[in-house]
C-alpha positions as CSV (number, residue, x, y, z in Angstrom):
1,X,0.0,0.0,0.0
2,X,1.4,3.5,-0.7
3,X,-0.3,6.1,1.7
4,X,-0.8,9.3,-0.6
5,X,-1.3,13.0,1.8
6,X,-0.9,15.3,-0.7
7,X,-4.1,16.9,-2.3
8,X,-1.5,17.4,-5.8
9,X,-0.7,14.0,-6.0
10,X,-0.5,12.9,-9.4
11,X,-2.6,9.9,-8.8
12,X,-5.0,12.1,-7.3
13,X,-5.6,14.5,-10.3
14,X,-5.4,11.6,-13.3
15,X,-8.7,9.9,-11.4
16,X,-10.4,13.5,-10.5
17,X,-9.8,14.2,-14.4
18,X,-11.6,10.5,-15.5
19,X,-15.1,11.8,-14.4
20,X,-14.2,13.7,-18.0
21,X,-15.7,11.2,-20.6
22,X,-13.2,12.7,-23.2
23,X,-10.3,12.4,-20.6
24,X,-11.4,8.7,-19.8
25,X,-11.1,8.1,-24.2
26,X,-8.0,9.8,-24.1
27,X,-6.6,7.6,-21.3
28,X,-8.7,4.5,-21.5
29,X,-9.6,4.1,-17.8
30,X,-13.1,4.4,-16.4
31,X,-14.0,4.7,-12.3
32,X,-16.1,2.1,-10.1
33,X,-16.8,3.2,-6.9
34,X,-18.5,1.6,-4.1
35,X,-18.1,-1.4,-2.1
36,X,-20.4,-3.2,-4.1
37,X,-19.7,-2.6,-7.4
38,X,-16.2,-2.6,-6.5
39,X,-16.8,-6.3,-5.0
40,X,-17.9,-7.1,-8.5
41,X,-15.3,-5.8,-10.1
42,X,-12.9,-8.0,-8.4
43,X,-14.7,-10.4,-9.9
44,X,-15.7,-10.2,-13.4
45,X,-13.3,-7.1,-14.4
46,X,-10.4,-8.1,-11.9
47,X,-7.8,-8.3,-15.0
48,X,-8.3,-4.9,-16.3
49,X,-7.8,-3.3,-12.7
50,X,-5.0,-0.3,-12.6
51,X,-5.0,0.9,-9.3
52,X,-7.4,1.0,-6.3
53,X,-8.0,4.1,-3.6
54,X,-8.9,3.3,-0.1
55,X,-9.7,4.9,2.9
56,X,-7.8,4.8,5.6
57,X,-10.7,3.9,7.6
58,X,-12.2,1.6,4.8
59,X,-9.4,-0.3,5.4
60,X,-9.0,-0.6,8.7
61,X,-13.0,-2.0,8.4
62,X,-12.4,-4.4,5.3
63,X,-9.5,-6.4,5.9
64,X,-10.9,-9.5,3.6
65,X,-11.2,-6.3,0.7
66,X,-7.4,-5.2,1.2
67,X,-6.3,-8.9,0.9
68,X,-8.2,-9.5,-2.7
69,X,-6.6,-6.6,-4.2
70,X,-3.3,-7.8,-2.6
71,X,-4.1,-11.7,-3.8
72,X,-4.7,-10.0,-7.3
73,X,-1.5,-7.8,-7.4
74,X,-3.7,-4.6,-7.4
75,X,-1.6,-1.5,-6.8
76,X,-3.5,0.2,-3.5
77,X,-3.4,3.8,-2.6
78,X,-4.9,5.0,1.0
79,X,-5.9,8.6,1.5
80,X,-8.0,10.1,4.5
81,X,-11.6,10.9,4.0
82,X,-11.1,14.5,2.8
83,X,-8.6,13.4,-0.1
84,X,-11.2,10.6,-1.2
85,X,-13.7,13.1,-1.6
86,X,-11.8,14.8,-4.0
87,X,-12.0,11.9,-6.3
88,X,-15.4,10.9,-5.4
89,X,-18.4,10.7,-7.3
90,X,-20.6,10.1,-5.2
91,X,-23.1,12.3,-2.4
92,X,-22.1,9.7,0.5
93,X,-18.5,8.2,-0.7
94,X,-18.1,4.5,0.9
95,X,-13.8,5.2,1.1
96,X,-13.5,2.7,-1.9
97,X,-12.9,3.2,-5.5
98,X,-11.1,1.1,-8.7
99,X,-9.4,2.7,-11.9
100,X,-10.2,0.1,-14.9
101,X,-9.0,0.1,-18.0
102,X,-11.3,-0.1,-20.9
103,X,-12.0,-2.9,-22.9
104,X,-11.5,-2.6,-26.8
105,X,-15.0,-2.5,-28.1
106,X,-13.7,-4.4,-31.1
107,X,-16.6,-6.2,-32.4
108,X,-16.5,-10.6,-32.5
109,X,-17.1,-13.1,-34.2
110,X,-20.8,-13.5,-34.2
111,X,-21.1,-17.0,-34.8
112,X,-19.7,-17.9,-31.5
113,X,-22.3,-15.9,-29.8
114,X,-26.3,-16.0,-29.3
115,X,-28.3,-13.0,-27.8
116,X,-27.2,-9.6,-28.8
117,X,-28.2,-6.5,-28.0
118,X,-28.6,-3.5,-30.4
119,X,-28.7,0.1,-28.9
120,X,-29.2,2.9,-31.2
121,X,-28.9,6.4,-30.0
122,X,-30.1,6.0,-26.5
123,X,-28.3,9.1,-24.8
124,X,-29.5,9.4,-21.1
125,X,-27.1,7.6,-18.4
126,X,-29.7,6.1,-16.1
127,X,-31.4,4.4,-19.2
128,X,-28.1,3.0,-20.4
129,X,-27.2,1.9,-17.0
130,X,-30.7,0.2,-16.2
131,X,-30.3,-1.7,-19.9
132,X,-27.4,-2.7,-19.3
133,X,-28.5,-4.6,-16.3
134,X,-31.3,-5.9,-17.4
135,X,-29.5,-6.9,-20.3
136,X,-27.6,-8.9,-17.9
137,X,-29.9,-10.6,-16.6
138,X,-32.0,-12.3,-19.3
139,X,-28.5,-13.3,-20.9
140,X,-27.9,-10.4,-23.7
141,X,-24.0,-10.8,-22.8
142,X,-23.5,-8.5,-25.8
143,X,-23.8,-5.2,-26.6
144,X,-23.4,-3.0,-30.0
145,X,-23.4,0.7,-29.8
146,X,-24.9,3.0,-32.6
147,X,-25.5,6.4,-33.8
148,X,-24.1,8.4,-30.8
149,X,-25.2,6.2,-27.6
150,X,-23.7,8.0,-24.2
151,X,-20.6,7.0,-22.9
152,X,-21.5,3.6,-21.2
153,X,-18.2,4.4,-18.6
154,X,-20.1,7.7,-17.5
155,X,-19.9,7.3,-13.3
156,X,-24.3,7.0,-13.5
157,X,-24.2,4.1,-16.4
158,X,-21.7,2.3,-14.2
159,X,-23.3,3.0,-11.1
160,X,-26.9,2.1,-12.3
161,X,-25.3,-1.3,-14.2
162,X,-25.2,-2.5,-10.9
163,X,-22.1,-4.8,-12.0
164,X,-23.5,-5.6,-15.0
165,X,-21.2,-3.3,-17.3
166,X,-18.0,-6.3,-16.0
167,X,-19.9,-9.2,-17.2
168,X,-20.9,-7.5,-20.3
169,X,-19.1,-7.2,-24.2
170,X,-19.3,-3.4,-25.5
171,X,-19.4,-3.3,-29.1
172,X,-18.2,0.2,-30.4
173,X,-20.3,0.3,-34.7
174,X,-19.4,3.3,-36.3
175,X,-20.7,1.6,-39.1
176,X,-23.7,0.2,-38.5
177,X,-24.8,-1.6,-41.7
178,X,-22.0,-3.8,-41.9
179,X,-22.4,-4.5,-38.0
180,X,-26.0,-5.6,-38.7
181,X,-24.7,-7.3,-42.1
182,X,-22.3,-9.2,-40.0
183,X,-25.0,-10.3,-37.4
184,X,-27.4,-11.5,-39.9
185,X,-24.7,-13.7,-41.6
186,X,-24.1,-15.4,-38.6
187,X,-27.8,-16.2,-38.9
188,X,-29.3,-13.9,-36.5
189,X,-32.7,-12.9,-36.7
190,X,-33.2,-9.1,-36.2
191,X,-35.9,-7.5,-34.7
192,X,-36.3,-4.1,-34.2
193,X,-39.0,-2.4,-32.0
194,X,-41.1,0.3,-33.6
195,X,-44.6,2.0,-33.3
196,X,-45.6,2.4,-37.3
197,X,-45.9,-0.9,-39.2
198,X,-44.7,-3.4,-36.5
199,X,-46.9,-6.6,-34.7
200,X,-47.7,-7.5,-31.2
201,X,-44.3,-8.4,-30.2
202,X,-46.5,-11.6,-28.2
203,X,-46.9,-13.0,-32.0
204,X,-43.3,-13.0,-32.4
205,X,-41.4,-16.0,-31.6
206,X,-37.2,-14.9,-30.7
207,X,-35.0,-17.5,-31.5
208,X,-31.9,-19.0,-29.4
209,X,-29.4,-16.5,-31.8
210,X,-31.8,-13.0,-32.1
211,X,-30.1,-9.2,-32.0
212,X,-32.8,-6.7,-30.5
213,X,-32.9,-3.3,-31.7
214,X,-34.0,-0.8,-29.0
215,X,-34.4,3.0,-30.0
216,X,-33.3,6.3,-29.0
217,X,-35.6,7.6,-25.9
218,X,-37.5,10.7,-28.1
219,X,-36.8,8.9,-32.0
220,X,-37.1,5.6,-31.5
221,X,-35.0,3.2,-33.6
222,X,-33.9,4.8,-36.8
223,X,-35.1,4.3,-40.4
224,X,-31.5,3.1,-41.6
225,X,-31.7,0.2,-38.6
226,X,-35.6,-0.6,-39.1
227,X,-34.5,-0.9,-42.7
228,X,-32.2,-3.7,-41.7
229,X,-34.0,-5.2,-39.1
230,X,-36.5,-8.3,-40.2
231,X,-39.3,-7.7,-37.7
232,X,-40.6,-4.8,-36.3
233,X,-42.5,-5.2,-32.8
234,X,-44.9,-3.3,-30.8
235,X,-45.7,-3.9,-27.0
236,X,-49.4,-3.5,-26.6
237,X,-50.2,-1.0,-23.9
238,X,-53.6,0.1,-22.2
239,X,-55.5,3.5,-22.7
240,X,-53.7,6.6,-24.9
241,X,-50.0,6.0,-23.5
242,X,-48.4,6.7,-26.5
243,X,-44.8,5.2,-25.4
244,X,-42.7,3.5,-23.0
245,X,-39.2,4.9,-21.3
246,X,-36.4,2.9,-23.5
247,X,-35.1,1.0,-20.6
248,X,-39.0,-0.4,-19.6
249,X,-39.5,-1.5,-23.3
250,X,-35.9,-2.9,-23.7
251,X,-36.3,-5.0,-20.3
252,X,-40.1,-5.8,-22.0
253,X,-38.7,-7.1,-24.9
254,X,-35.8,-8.7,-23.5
255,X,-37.5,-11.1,-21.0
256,X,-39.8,-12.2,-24.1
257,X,-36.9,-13.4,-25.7
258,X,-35.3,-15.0,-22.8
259,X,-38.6,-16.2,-22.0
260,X,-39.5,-17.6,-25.9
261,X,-35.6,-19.1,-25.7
262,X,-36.1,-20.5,-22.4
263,X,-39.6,-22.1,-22.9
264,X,-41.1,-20.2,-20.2
């Protein structure tokens, strides 16, 4: 452990400046903070770990923590509670916090894989975040990233992941088309959700290797993706609600697919 005391410490000032989403680009690192999320980093994320700041305090409470990151070779900095707060970013900082390094968004092979997830344009953290969990849950392991979707490593997408950002593939698609092109050779079957033109999504029937498209939270999913999709679903709602937030109709239409895949 290296006990840090100096509020100019170098250390100090590189994590403050990775709540900047061009600064965490530029440096490839992103911040977790919390003991929980933390805890899950550990476990899913533990090989792209950089550093870790501690508490003083938090340590002298979590022993069992200190010796993980020691087990895993983790470099550990401790600070007193007025330092941490200048890298916190958080309202009630728990003393603990990782620097991860950012995976390479590089897209896969899509053969090898089965559920994927397609997210075009959606822009507001807490949304992203939420998805992502859900995502996580009903076994969409992967992720692609279109037209201008917010930086999934901004502190509220990791924080509202709940862990499920480490257990997660990122795809970065700056080119769409081919993305989708790619997916559908691998024998994917695309299916996008939409408003105009679309069927109950209860007459659709996902199959084991299906890529859902979900749509920007005021636009929906554009014409170029709808284009390429080969279904286009609606969820039936009651009354005159005219749409759902993009993280209720992603998690909708996710568990239909885990549920049509899983027999439930």
């Amino acid at each position: 452990m290296i006990n840090i005391t100096s509020k100019d410490n170098k250390i100090l000032k590189h994590t403050k400046k990775l709540w900047r989403s061009s600064y965490r680009a530029k440096s490839g690192e992103f911040v977790a903070e919390g003991e929980r999320l933390c805890a899950e980093a550990l476990t899913y994320g533990k090989p792209q770990i950089s550093y870790a700041i501690l508490t003083d305090e938090f340590v002298r409470q979590n022993v069992n923590f200190q010796k993980k990151l020691d087990d895993l070779g983790v470099c550990v900095y401790t600070v007193s509670e007025k330092l941490f707060s200048m890298v916190s970013q958080t309202t009630t900082p728990q003393g603990v916090l990782l620097v991860i390094r950012i995976p390479d968004g590089k897209a896969p092979n899509f053969a090898d894989l089965s559920r994927v997830l397609i997210l075009d344009g959606i822009n507001e953290p807490g949304n992203m975040g939420t998805i992502i969990r859900t995502a996580d849950a009903f076994g969409f392991s992967t992720i692609v990233l279109c037209n201008s979707c917010v930086d999934i490593y901004n502190p509220k997408v990791v924080r509202s992941s709940m862990g499920g950002i480490f257990r997660t593939k990122f795809i970065n698609a700056p080119n769409v088309s081919e993305t989708i092109e790619s997916i559908k050779n691998a024998e994917f079957q695309v299916v996008a959700t939409a408003i105009e033109e679309a069927v109950d999504i209860n007459t659709v029937h996902f199959t084991e290797k299906c890529a859902l498209i979900i749509g920007n939270e005021a636009s929906g999913v554009s014409d170029e993706l709808l284009t390429l999709s080969d279904k286009k679903v609606k969820i039936p709602m009651a009354n005159e609600t005219e749409s759902l937030n993009a993280a209720v109709a992603a998690g909708i239409a996710m568990f239909k697919g885990w549920s049509d895949i899983n027999g439930k």
